[in-house]
C-alpha positions in Angstrom: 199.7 99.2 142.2 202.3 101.4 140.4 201.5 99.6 137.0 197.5 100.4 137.8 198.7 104.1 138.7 200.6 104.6 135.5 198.1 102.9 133.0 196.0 105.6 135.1 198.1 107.8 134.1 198.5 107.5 130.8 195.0 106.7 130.0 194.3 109.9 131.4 197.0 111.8 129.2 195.5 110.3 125.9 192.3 111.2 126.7 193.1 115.1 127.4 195.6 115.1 124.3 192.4 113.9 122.2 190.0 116.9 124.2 193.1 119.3 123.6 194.1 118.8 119.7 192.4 120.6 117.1 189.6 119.4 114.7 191.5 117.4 112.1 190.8 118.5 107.9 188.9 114.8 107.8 186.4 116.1 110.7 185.8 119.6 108.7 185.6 117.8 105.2 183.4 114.7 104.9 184.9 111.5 103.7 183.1 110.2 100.9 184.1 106.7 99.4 181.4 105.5 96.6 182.0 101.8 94.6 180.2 100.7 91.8 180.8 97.0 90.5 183.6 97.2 88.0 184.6 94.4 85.7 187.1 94.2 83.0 184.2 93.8 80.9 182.5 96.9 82.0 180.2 98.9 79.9 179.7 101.9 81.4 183.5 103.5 80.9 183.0 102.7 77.2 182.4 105.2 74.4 179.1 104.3 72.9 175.8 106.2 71.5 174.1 104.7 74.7 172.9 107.4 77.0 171.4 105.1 79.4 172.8 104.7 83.1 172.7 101.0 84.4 175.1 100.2 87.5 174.6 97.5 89.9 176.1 97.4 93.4 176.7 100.8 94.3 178.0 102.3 97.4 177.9 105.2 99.5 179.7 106.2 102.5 180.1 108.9 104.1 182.8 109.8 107.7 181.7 106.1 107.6 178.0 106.0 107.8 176.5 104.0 104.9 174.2 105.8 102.5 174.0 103.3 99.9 174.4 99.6 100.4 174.6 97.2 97.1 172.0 99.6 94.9 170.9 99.1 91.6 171.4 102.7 89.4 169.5 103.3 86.9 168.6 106.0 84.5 166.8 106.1 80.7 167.7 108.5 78.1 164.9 111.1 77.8 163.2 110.7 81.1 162.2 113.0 83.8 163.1 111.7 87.4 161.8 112.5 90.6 164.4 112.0 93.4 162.6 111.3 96.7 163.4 110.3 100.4 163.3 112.1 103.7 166.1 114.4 104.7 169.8 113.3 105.7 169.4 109.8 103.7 171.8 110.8 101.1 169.7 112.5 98.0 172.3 115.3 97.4 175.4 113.0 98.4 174.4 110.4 95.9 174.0 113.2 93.1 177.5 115.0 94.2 179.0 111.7 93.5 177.6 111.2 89.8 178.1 114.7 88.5 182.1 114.5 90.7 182.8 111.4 88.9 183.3 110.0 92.3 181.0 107.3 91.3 182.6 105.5 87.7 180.1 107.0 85.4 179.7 106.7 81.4 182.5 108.6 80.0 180.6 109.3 76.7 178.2 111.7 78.8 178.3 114.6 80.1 176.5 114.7 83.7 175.8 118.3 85.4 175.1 119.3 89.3 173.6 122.5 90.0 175.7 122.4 92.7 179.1 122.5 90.4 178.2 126.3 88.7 177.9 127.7 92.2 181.5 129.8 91.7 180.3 132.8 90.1 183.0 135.3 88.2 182.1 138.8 90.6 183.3 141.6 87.8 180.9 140.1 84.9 177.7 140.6 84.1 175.2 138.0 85.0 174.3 137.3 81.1 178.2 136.9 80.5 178.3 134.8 83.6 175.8 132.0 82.1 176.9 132.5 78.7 180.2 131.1 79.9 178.6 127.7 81.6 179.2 126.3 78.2 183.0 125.6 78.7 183.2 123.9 74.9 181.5 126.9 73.2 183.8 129.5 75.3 187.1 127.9 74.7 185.7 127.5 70.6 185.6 131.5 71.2 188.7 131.8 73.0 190.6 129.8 70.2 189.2 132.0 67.1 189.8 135.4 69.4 193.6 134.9 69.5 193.4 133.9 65.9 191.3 136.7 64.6 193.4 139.6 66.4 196.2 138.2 63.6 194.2 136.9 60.7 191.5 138.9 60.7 188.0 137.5 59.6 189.2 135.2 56.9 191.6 132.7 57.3 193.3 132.4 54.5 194.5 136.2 54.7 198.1 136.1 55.1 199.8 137.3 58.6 202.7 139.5 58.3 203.5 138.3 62.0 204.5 134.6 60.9 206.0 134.4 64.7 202.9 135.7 66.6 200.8 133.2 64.6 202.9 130.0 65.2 203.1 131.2 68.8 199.1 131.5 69.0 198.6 128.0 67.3 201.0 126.2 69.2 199.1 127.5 73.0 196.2 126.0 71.0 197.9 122.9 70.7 199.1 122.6 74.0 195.2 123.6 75.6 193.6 120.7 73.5 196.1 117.8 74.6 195.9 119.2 78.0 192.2 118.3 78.1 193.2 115.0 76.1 195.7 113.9 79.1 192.8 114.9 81.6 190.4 112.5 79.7 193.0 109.9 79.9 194.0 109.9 83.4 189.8 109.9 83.7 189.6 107.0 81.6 192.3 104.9 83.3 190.8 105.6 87.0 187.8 104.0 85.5 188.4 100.7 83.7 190.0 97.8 85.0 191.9 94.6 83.9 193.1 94.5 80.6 191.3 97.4 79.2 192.7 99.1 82.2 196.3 98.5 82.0 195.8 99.7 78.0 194.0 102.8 79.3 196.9 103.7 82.0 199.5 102.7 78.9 197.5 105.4 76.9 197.9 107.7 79.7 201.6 107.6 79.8 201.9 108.0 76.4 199.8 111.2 75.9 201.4 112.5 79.3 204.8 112.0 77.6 203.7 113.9 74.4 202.3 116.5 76.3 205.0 117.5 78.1 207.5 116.8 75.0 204.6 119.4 72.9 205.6 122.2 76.1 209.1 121.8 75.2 208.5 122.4 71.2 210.0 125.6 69.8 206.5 127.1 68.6 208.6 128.7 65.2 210.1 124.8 64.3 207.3 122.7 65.5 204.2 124.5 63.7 204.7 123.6 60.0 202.5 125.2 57.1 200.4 122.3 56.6 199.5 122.1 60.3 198.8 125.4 60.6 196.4 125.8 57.7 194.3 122.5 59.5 194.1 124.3 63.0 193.3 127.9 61.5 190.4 126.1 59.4 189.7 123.9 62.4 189.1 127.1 64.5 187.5 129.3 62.0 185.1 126.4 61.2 183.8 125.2 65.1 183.5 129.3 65.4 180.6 129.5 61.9 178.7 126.8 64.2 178.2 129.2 66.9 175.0 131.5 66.7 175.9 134.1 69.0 172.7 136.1 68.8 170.9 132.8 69.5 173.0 131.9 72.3 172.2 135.3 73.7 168.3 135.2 73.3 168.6 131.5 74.6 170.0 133.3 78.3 168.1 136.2 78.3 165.1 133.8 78.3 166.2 131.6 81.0 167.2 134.5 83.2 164.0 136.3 82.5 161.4 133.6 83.1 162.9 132.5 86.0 162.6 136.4 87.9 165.9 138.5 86.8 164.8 142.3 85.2 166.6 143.5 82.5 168.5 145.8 84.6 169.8 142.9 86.1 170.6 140.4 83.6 173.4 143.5 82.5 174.0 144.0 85.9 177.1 142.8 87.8 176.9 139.3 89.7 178.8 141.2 93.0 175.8 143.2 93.5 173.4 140.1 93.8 172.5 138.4 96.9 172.9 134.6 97.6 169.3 134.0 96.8 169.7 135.3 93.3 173.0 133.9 92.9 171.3 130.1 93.0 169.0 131.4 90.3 171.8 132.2 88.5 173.3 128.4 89.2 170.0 127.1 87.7 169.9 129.4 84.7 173.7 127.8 83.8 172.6 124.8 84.8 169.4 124.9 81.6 171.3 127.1 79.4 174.2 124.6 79.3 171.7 121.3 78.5 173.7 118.4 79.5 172.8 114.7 78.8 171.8 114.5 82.4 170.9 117.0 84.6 170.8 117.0 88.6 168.8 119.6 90.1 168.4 119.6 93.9 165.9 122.0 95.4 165.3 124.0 92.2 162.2 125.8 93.6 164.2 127.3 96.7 164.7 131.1 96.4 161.8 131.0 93.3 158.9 132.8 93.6 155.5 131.1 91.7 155.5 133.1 88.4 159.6 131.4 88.4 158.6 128.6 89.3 155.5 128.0 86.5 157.7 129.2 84.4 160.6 126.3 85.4 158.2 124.0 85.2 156.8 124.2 81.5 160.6 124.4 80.4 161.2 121.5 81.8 158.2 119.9 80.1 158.3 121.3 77.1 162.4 122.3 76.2 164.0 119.5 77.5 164.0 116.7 75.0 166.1 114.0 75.0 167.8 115.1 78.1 167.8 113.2 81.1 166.6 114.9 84.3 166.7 114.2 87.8 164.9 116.0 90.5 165.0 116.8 94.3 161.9 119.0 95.0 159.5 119.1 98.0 157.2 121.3 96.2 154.8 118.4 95.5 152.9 119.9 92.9 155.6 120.9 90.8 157.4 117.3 91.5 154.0 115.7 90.0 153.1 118.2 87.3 157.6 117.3 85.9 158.9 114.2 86.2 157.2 111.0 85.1 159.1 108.4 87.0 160.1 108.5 90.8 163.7 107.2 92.7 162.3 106.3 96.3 166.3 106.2 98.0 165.1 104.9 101.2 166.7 101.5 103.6 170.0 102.4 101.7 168.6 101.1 98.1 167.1 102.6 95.2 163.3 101.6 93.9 161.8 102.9 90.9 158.2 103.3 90.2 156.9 104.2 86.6 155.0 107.3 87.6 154.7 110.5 89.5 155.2 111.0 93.3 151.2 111.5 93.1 151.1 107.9 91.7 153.7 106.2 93.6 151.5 107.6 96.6 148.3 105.8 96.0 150.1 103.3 94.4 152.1 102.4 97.7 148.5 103.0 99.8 146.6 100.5 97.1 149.5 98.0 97.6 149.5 98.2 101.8 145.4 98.0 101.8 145.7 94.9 99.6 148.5 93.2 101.2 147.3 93.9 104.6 143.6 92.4 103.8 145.8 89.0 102.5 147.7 88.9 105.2 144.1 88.9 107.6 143.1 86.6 104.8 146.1 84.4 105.7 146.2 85.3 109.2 142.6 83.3 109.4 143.5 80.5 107.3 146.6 80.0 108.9 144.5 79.5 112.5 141.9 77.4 110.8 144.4 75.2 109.3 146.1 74.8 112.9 143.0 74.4 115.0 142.3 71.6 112.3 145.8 69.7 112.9 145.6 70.0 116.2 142.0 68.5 116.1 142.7 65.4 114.3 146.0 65.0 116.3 143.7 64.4 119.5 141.6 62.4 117.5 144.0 60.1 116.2 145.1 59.5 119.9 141.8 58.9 121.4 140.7 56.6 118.7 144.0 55.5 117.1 143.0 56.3 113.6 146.0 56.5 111.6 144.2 58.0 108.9 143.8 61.2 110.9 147.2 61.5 111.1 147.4 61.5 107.2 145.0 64.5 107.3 147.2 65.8 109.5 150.5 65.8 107.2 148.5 67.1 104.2 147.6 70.4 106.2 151.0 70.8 107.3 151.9 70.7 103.4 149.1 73.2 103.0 150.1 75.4 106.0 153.5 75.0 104.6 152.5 76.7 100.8 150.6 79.9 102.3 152.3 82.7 100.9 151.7 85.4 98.2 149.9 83.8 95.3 151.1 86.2 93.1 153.8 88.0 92.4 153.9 91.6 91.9 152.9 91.9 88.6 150.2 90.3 88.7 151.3 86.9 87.8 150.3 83.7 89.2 154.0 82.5 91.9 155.5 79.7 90.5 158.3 78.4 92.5 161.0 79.0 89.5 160.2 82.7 89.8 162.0 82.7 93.1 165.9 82.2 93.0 167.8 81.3 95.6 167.5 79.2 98.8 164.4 79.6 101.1 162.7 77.5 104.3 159.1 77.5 102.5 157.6 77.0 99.8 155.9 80.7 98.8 157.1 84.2 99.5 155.9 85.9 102.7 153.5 88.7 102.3 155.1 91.6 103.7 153.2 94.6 104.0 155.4 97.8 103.7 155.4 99.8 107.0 155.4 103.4 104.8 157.7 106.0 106.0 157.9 106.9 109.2 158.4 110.7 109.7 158.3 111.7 113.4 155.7 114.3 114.5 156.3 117.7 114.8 155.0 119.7 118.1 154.4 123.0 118.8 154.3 124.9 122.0 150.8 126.7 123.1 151.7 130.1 123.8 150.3 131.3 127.7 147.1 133.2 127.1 147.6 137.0 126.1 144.0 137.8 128.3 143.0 139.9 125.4 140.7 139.4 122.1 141.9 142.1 120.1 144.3 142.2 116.9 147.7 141.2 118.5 148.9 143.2 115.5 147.5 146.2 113.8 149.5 147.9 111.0 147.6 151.4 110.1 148.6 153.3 107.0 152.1 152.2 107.1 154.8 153.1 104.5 158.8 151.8 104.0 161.6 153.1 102.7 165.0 152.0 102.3 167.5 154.7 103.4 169.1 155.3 99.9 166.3 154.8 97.9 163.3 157.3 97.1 161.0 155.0 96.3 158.3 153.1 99.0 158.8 149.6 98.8 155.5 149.1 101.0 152.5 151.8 100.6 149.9 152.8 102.5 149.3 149.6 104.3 146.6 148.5 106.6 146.6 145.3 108.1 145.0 143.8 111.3 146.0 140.4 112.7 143.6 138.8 115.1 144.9 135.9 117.9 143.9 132.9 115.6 144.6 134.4 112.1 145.8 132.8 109.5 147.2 135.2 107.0 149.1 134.4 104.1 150.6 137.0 101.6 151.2 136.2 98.2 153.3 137.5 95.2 156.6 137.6 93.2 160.0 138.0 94.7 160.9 141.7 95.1 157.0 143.0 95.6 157.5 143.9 99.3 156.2 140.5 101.4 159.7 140.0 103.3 159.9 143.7 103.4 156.5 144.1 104.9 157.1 141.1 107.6 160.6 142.3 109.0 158.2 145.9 109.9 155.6 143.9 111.6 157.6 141.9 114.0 159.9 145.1 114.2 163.1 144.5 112.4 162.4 147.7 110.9 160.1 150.6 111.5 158.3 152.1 108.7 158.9 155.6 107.6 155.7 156.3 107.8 152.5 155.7 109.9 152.9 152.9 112.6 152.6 149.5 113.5 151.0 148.1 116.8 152.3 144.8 119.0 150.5 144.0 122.0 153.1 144.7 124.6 153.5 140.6 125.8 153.4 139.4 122.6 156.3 136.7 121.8 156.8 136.2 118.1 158.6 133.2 116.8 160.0 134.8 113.2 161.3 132.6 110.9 163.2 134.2 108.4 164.6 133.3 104.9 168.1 133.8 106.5 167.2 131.8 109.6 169.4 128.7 108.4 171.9 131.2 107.6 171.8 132.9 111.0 172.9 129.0 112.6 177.0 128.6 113.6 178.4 125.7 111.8 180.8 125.2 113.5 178.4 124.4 117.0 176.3 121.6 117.2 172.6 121.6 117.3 172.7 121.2 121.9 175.9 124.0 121.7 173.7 126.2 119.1 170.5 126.0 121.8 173.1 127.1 124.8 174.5 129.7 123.3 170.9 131.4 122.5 169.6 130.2 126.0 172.2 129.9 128.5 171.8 127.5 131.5 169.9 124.8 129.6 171.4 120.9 130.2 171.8 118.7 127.3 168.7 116.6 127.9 166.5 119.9 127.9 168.1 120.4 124.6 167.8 117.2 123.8 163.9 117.2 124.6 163.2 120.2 122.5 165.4 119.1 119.6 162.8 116.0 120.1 159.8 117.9 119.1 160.9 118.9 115.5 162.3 115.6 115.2 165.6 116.1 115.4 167.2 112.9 117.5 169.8 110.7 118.6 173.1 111.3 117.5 172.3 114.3 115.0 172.0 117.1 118.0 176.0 116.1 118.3 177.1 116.6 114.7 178.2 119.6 113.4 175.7 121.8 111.6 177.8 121.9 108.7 177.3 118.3 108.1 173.8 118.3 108.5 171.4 118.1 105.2 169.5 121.2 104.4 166.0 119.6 105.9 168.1 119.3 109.3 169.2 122.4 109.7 165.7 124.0 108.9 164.2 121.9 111.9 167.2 123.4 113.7 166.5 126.9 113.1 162.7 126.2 113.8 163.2 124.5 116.9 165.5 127.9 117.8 161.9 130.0 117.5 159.6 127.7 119.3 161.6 127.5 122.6 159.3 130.6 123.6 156.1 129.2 122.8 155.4 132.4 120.8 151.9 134.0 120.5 152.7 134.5 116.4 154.5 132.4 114.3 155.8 134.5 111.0 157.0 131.9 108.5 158.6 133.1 105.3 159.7 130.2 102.9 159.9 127.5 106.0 159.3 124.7 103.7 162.4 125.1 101.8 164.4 122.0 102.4 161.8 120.0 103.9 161.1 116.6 102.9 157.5 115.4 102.2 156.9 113.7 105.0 158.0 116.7 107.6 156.3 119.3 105.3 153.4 116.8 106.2 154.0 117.1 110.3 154.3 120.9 109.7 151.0 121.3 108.2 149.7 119.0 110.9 151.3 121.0 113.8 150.5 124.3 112.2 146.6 123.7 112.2 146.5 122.9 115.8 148.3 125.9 116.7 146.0 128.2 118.6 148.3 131.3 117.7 148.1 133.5 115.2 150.2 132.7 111.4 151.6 134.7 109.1 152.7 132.7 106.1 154.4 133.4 103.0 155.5 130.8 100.9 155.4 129.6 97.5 154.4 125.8 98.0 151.0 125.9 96.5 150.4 122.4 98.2 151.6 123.5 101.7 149.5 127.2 101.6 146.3 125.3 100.3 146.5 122.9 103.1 146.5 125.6 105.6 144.6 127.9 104.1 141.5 126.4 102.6 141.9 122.6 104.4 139.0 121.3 105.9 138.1 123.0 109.6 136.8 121.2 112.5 133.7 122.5 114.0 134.3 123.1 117.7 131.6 124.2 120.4 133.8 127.1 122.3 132.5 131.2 121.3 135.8 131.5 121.9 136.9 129.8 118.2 133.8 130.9 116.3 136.0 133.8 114.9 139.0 131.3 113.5 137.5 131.1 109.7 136.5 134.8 109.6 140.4 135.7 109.8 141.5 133.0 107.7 142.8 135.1 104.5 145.0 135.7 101.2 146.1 139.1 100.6 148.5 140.0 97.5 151.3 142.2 97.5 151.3 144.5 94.3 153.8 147.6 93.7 154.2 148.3 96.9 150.3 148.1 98.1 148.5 145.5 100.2 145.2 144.0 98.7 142.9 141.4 100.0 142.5 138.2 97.4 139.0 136.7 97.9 139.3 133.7 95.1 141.7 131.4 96.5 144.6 129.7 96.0 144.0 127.9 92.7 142.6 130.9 91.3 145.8 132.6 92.1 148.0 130.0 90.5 145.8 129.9 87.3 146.2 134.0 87.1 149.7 133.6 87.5 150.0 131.0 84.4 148.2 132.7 81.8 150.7 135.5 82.0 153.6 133.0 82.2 152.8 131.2 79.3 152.2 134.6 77.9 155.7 135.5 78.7 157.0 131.9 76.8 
């Protein structure tokens, strides 16, 4: 018993030292480990004109949950990718570890994340801050700068500070081979075998040389000849630089895509987090890498930014290689021309847009689902025949029966797909490997599965009237002496659906946070039935979320006394499941942590639901259960959001024709209304009306 008692024991120790210690740095940071195959042989960490991307057997894992599993990478020079797959399967990991060099990527190109430029210098301006994305072009700068303080603007002026100048050249030196011994070291991590023992050689020799060049007197080492090739060198790589054309290439970025001219001048410190990404994105197209990663490029745009994004793209992009994230499905189609479906832990292609890969996929499931009844009938027809001679060869002893009988099983035995996907007649030498039968099975893909989102009908209010009523209402920000909202009028009925449209900075958050009460207008008023429960969700709702809690500790600490499986059953509803209401928040994708902040709102079965940009970071498929919950909601919406696909669907979709008075008055309060210098009008033409006004003036603007 005393052994039992003290295994007891110290079981018991272990497990309160584990509840006791603090989180250790690998639970705060992810883990990531990514392979690729590597060979001695291998192509891709060669220097060639190739700007094509082809890697076989790559792997992703992250705190040891597999993302990718033995995919095939691939990307063409030139082309426009769509990115695609629901939230949490790895979309942003798998870009992180391209542009990171995590993954063993082509060293002859130069790969960009949107997600690298997010350190922004505070005491520049925001034109300086993108002009100096282009690292080569800024250090080019830098080097003719220290140069042109001595020589002035000709280099073959002579220097009466011989000293200064071979102290100027010789920090030159030393800045180049520093980014020659970090090319190196890059080099050697990458190849293997023979080439990468020489590559790791090559790094210890250029690591030796740099630190013997550290150690050089700057007066001995830099000889005449030397310096007159580094001045020219400098003065040369600075004529190549059109600084005025630099300067109109940013200002056209940052203008198209929202900034005012105030603020591309302006300071970055003063800017929110919202412009800050749109200052990401601008470095990100000013800078024009080979490839270019954007994930989620639409979040914080308004439409006019987003037009205007999308006909750059089109139409200013040449040659470069572009891969997209986006669940704005109508800007997805109207860019990219090929689609990346990362879904089951591979990669597929398909040559064409989301739209096409869509009824492509549908086509493909109708078709091989009819075979597969096809087969399904032959398969029984066949057996019922076997099985028919069989008891006929017994009862009459026919042998010849029982040859029928093995020449149906050969038959049974070659039912399959008849042709492959292509379109070619299956031959058996079209299908490697080892198999039991003698064609391929058809299997018809299941489609993704995206669970259902539900929302909660609010209790009846007992009253028909507008739930809220803004009369003649005005806002002013305390240090400002302008109205941001004028004048407005605004009634909101218990079934309306009311979406306000217009650019970033016209007043539509503004005008929200005074209906549900944030804020209270400066002038006239704004009525809320006294019971009303309003589920607000706000561009800073994500924001608002602790990540440091889990999804279940997040939901206690807003509503104490719940159990875990009460949490647990809510999270259900927004689809949010298993073992994700236990991980961290920080480690959730951007599409989880919006269903986390929704399902925060709808624990109140609110009367109102205000939604302001709710589809930001929202896959496809969930965007897709949204709209479907949203239109059996029997509350009242107020939307604003600049998904034209998600508005349209909500808006203008088709309504069903029910037999209560009580829902006669649903399409009657189903409206647009545009937000315009501060005022409130009603827009009678529709969504695509509204885009195609938009449009003319961006391309205007081009």
């Amino acid at each position: 018993m005393s052994s039992i008692e003290a295994r007891r024991t110290k079981r018991a120790q272990k497990k309160a030292a584990t509840a006791a210690s603090p989180s250790s740095p690998a639970e705060v940071e992810s883990k990531i480990v990514a392979t690729s195959q590597q060979s001695r042989f291998h192509r891709e960490t060669l220097l060639t004109s190739s700007k094509d991307i082809d890697m076989h057997t790559v792997n992703i894992t992250v705190n040891n949950l597999d993302l990718l599993v033995d995919a095939h990478l691939r990307l063409k020079e030139g082309v426009r990718y769509g990115l695609v797959g629901q939230n949490g399967v790895g979309k942003t990991m798998l870009m992180k570890c391209m542009a990171d060099n995590i993954l063993a990527m082509p060293s002859n190109l130069s790969i960009l994340h949107i997600a690298q430029l997010e350190t922004f210098d505070e005491s520049t301006t925001v034109l300086n801050e993108v002009l100096g994305s282009d690292k080569a072009c800024m250090n080019a700068l830098r080097e003719y700068e220290a140069l042109h303080t001595i020589l002035g603007d000709t280099p073959q002026s002579a220097s009466s500070n011989t000293a200064q100048l071979n102290t100027a050249l010789h920090k030159i030196n030393v800045s180049r081979m520093e980014m020659r011994v970090i090319a190196a070291q890059q080099l050697a991590l990458k190849r293997s075998g023979t080439r990468g023992h020489d590559a790791r050689q090559a790094q210890l020799a250029i690591e030796t040389e740099f630190a013997l060049l550290k150690t050089q007197d700057p007066q001995v080492y830099i000889t005449p000849d030397m310096a007159g090739d580094l001045i020219t060198d400098v003065f040369d790589k600075f004529a190549l630089i059109d600084l005025d054309g630099r300067k109109a290439k940013a200002r056209k970025i940052l203008r198209g895509l929202g900034f005012e001219e105030a603020q591309v001048d302006g300071r970055v410190q003063i800017l929110s987090g919202g412009w800050r990404m749109q200052i990401a994105l601008a470095k990100a197209l000013f800078v024009g890498p080979d490839i270019l990663l954007l994930d989620e490029p639409t979040n914080h745009l308004d439409l006019p930014a987003i037009l205007w994004l999308q006909e750059y793209l089109i139409n200013e992009t040449a040659g470069l290689t572009l891969v997209v994230v986006a669940h704005d499905r109508a800007f997805l189609n109207a860019v990219t021309t090929e689609t990346i479906i990362l879904r089951d832990k591979t990669l597929k292609y398909h040559a064409g847009s989301f739209a096409d890969y869509e009824s492509t996929s549908e086509e493909q499931r109708v078709r091989k689902q009819a075979l597969l009844d096809i087969q399904a009938k032959k398969r029984a027809k066949i057996v019922a025949s076997m099985q028919h001679n069989v008891q006929q060869a017994r009862a009459t002893g026919d042998d010849k029966r029982l040859g029928q009988v093995a020449s149906r099983k050969k038959k049974l035995d070659r039912l399959g797909m008849e042709k492959t996907e292509d379109g070619k007649r299956f031959k058996i030498s079209y299908w490697a490997g080892y198999h039991n039968s003698a064609r391929e099975e058809i299997e018809v893909d299941k489609g993704v599965r995206t669970v259902p989102i539900k929302i909660p009908d609010p209790p009846p209010l007992r009253y028909h009237g507008s739930v809220f009523t803004v009369k003649n209402a005005s806002f002013r920000y305390p240090a400002s002496s302008r109205d941001v909202i004028k004048d407005v009028s605004l009634d909101v009925g218990p079934h309306a659906r009311i979406a306000l449209l217009g650019p970033n900075g016209c007043g539509k958050t503004t005008l929200l946070n005074m209906m549900v009460g944030v804020t209270q207008p400066t002038a006239g008023e704004v009525y809320r039935h006294p019971s009303l429960r309003i589920g607000y969700f706000s561009q800073h709702a994500v924001d608002q979320l602790t990540l440091t809690h889990t999804p279940i500790e997040e939901m206690r600490s807003r509503y104490a006394g719940l159990s875990e499986q009460e949490c647990r059953a809510h999270f259900g509803t927004v689809g949010v499941s298993g073992n994700t209401v236990l991980r961290k928040i920080t480690d959730l994708s951007g599409g989880q942590r919006n269903r986390v902040a929704l399902a925060m709102i709808l624990y109140d079965a609110p009367h109102v639901l205000v939604l302001d940009e709710i589809t930001n970071h929202l896959d496809m498929g969930t965007v897709d259960r949204l709209v479907e919950a949203l239109e059996g909601f029997e509350g009242a919406l107020v939307l604003v959001s600049h998904d034209v696909w998600f508005m349209k669907q909500l808006m203008e979709g088709e309504e069903e024709d029910g037999d209560d008075d009580d829902d006669s008055n649903v399409k009657e309060e189903r409206a647009f209304y545009v937000v315009r210098g501060g005022a409130v009008s009603r827009w009678e033409k529709g969504m695509d009306a509204y885009v195609e006004a938009v449009m003319k003036k961006v391309k205007k603007s081009i």
